[in-house]
C-alpha positions as CSV (number, residue, x, y, z in Angstrom):
1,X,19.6,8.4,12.1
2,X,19.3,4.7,12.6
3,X,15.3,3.3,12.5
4,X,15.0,0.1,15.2
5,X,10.7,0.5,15.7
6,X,8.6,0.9,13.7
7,X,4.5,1.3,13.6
8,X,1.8,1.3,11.5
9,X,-1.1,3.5,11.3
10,X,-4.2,2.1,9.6
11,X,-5.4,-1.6,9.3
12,X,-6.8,-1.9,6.0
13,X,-5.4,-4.7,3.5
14,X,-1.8,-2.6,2.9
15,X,-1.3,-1.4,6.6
16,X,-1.9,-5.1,7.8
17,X,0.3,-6.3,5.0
18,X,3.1,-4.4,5.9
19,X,2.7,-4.9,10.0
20,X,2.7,-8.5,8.7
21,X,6.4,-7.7,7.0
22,X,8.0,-6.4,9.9
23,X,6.7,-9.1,12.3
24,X,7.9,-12.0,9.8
25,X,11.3,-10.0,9.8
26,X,10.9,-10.5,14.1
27,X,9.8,-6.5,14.8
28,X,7.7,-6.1,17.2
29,X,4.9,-3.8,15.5
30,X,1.7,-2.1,16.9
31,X,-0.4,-1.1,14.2
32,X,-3.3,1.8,14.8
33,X,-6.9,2.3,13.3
34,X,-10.0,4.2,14.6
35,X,-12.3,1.3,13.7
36,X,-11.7,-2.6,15.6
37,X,-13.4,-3.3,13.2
38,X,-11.5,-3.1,10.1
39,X,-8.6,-4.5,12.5
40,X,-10.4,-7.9,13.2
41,X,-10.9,-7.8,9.8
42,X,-7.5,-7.3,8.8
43,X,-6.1,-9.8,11.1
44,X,-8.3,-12.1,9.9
45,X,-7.0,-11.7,6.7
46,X,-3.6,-12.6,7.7
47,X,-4.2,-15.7,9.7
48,X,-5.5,-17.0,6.3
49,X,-2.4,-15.8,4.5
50,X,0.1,-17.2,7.3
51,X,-2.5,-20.3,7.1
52,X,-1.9,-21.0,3.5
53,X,2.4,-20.8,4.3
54,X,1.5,-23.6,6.9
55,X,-0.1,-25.6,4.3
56,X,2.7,-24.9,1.8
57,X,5.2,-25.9,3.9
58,X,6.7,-22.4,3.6
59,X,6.6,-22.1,7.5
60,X,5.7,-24.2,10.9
61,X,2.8,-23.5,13.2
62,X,5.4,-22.0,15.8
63,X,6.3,-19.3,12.9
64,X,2.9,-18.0,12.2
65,X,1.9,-18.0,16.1
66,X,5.2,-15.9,16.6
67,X,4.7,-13.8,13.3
68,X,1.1,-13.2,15.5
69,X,2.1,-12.6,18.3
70,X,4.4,-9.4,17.0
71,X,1.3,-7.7,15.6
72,X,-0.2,-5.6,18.7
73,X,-3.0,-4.1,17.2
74,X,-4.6,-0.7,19.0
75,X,-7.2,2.3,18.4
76,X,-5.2,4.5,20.5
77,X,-2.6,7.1,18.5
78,X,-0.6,7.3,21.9
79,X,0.1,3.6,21.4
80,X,2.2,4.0,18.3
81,X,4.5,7.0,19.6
82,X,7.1,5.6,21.2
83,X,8.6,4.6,17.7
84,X,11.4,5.9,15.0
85,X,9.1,5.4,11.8
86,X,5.7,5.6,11.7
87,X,4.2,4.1,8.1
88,X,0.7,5.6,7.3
89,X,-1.3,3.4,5.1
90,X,-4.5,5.6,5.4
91,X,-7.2,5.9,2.8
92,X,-5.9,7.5,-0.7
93,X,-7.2,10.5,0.1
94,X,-4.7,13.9,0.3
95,X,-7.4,15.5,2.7
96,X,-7.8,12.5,5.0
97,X,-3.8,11.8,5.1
98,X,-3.1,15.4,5.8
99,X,-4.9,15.4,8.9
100,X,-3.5,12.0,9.8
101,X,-0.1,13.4,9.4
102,X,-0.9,16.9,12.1
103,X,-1.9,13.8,13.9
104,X,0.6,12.0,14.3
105,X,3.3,15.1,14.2
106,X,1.6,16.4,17.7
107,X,2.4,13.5,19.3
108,X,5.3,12.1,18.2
109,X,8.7,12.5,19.3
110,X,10.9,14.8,17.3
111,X,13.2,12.0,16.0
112,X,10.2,10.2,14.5
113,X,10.4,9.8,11.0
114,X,6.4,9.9,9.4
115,X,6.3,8.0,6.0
116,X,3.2,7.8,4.0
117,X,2.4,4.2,1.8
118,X,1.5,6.6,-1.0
119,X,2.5,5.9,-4.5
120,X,-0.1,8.7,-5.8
121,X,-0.2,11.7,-3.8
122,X,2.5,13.9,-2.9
123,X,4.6,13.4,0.2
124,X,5.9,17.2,-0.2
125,X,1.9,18.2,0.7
126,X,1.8,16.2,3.5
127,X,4.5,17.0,5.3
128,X,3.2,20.6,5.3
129,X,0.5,19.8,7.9
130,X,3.7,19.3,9.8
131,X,6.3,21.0,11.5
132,X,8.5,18.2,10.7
133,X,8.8,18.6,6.7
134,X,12.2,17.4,6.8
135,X,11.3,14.2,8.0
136,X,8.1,13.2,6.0
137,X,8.8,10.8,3.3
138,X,7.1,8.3,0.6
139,X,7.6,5.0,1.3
140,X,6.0,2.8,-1.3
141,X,5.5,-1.2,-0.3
142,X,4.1,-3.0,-2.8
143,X,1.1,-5.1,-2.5
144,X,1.3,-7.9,-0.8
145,X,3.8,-6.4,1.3
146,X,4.6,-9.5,3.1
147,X,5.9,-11.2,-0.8
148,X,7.0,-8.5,-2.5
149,X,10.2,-6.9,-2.3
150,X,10.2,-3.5,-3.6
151,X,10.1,0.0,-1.8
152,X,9.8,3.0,-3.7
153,X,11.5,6.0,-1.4
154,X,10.2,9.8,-2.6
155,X,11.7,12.2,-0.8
156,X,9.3,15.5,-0.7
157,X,10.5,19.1,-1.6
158,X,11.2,19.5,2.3
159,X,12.7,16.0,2.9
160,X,16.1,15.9,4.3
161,X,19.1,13.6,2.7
162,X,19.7,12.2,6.3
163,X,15.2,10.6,6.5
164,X,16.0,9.3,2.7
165,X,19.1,7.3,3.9
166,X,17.6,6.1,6.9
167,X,14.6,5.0,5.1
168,X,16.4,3.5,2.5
169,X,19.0,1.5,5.2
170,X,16.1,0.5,7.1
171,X,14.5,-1.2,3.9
172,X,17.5,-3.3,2.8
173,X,18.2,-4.3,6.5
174,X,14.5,-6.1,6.6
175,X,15.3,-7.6,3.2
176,X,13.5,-5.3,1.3
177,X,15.4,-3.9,-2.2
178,X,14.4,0.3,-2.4
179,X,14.4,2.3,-4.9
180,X,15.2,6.6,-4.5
181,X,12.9,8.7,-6.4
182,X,12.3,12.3,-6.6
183,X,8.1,13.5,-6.0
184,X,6.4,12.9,-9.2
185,X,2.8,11.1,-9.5
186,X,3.1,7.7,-9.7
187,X,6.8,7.1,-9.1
188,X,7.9,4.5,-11.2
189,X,5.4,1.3,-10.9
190,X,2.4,3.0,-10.3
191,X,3.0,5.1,-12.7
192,X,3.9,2.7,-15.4
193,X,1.3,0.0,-14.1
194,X,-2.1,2.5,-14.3
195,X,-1.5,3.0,-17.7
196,X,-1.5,-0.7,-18.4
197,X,-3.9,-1.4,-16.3
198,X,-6.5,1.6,-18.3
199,X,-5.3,-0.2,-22.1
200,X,-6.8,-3.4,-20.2
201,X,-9.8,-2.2,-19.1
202,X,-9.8,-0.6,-22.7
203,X,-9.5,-3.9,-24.7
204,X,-12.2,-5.7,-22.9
205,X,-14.5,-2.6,-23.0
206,X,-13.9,-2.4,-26.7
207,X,-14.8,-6.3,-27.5
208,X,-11.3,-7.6,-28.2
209,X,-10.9,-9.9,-25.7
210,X,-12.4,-10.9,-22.4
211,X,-10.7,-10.6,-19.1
212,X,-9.4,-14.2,-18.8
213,X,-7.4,-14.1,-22.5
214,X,-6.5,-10.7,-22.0
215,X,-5.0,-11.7,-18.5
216,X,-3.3,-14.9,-20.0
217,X,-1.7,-13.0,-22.4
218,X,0.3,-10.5,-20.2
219,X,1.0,-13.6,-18.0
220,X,1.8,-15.5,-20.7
221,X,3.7,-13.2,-23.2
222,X,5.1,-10.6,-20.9
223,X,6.2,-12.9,-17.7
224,X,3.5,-10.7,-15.8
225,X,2.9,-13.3,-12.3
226,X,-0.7,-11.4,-12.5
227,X,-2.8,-10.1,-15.3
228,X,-3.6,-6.1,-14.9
229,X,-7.6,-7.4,-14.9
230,X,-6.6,-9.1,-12.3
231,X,-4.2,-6.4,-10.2
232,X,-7.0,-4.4,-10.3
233,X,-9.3,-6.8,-8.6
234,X,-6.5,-6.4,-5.8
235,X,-6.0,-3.5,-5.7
236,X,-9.8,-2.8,-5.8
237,X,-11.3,-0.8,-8.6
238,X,-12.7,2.0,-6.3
239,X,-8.7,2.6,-5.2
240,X,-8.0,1.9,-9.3
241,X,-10.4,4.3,-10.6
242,X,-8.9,7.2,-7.6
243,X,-5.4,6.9,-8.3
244,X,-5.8,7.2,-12.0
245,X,-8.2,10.4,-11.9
246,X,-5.3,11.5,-9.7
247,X,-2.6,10.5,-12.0
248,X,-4.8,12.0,-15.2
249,X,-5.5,15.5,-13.2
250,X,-1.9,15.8,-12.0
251,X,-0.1,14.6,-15.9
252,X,-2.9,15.8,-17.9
253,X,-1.7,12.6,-19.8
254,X,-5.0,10.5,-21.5
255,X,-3.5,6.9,-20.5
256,X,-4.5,7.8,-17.5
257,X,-8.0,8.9,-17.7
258,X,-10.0,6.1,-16.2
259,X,-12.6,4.4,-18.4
260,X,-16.0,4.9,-17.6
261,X,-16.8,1.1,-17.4
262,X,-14.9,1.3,-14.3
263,X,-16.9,4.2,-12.4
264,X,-20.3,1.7,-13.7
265,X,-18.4,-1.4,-11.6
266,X,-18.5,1.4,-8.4
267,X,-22.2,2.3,-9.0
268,X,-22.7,-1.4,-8.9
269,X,-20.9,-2.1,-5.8
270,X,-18.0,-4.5,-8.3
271,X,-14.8,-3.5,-6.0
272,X,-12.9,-6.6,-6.6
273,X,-11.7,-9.3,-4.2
274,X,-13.0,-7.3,-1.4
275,X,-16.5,-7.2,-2.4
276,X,-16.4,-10.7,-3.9
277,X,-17.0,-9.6,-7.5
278,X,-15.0,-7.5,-10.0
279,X,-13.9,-8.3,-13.7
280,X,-13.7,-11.5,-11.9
281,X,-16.1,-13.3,-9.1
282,X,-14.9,-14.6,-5.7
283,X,-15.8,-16.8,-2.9
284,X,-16.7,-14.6,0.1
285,X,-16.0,-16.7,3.5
């Protein structure tokens, strides 16, 4: 099983970020959401991103038009068949990514590998709204996918040792380094980060410091390139507060029981960067 295409379904900030990936690699990607919407929005996202590279010298004018020009965005499903992975990066919902998956599974071609962005929910469950169980798969990119090299690879209860290696391959051909892990919430950075990212929220909640110190000193003393104050403002706190409620139901461990300050920023509307205000404020263009 050798992967050559590739699409995307859903344009939010990860789905983008990983179409973004594949075309900087030179893959031709078409990525798929039901609202143009969140695509232009998306896009727009990653002109600025490709924008800054210009201005870095990272990468000419010609690069970022081509890089551009490989991202063929749709809001048809039968656009995004003809491929041999398709990477859901759908809302962190098991309900909403369930029906995604029956989807995609009556349309695609048999060979089609279905892998979910998921570092949460369980790739074993959503390859039972298909008749292709053996070839569902977690496939973890880690935000921002264009930067970031890590893919964590869960194979499901169901998942075959042949979708795992192809994954796996396919990932360390684009220049991506992968990493095999067996269903459990979390996997391995998700897992470990959410806990950190609570005793944050914690500490400022309780008065010891405020976000900026608290940020500086993980930077600082632990050689973190972002604070976890600040991760969650990237992440988004509504997608923090989910995947922790998840992690806490599914562990019944209490580092991951979100705190209640954070389910306060949601009533407020304080989602992080993508509402312009979280434990930190931002410039909205």
């Amino acid at each position: 099983m050798y992967i050559q295409t590739v699409n995307v379904c859903g344009a939010g900030v990860m789905g983008m970020g990983i179409s973004q990936a594949l075309a900087q690699f030179g893959m031709p990607v078409r990525v798929m959401d039901t609202d143009m919407a969140i695509i232009e929005r998306s896009l727009g996202r990653t002109r600025s991103n490709l924008q800054m590279l210009i201005e870095r010298g990272k990468i000419t004018r010609e690069d970022a038009d081509a890089v551009l020009s490989r991202i063929n965005p749709t809001t048809n499903i039968q656009d995004i068949t003809d491929a041999d992975l398709i990477i859901e990066a759908v809302f962190e919902s098991m309900e909403v990514k369930k029906k995604v998956f029956a989807d995609l599974d009556a349309v695609l071609p048999e060979r089609t590998i279905i892998a979910s962005n998921t570092s949460i929910l369980s790739p074993t469950e959503m390859g039972s709204a298909t008749k292709r169980p053996d070839r569902c798969v977690g496939m973890h990119w880690m935000n921002p996918a264009p930067v970031m090299k890590l893919i964590e690879v869960t194979a499901g209860m169901d998942t075959s040792g042949e979708t795992v290696d192809a994954v796996i391959e396919f990932a360390r051909r684009i220049g991506k380094v992968p990493v095999r892990i067996s269903e459990s919430p979390g996997g391995i950075a998700s897992r470990i980060l959410s806990a950190m990212r609570n005793a944050a929220v914690d500490i400022l909640v309780e008065g010891v410091a405020t976000a900026e110190d608290i940020d500086t000193a993980m930077k600082l003393g632990a050689g973190f390139p972002m604070g976890p104050l600040e991760l969650i403002d990237l992440v988004g706190v509504d997608i923090h507060t989910i995947n922790s409620d998840t992690l806490y139901r599914e562990l019944s461990d209490p580092r991951y029981r979100p705190n209640a300050y954070c389910r306060k920023m949601l009533r407020a509307g304080h989602l992080g960067r993508k509402s312009g205000r979280g434990f930190y404020r931002y410039e909205q263009k």
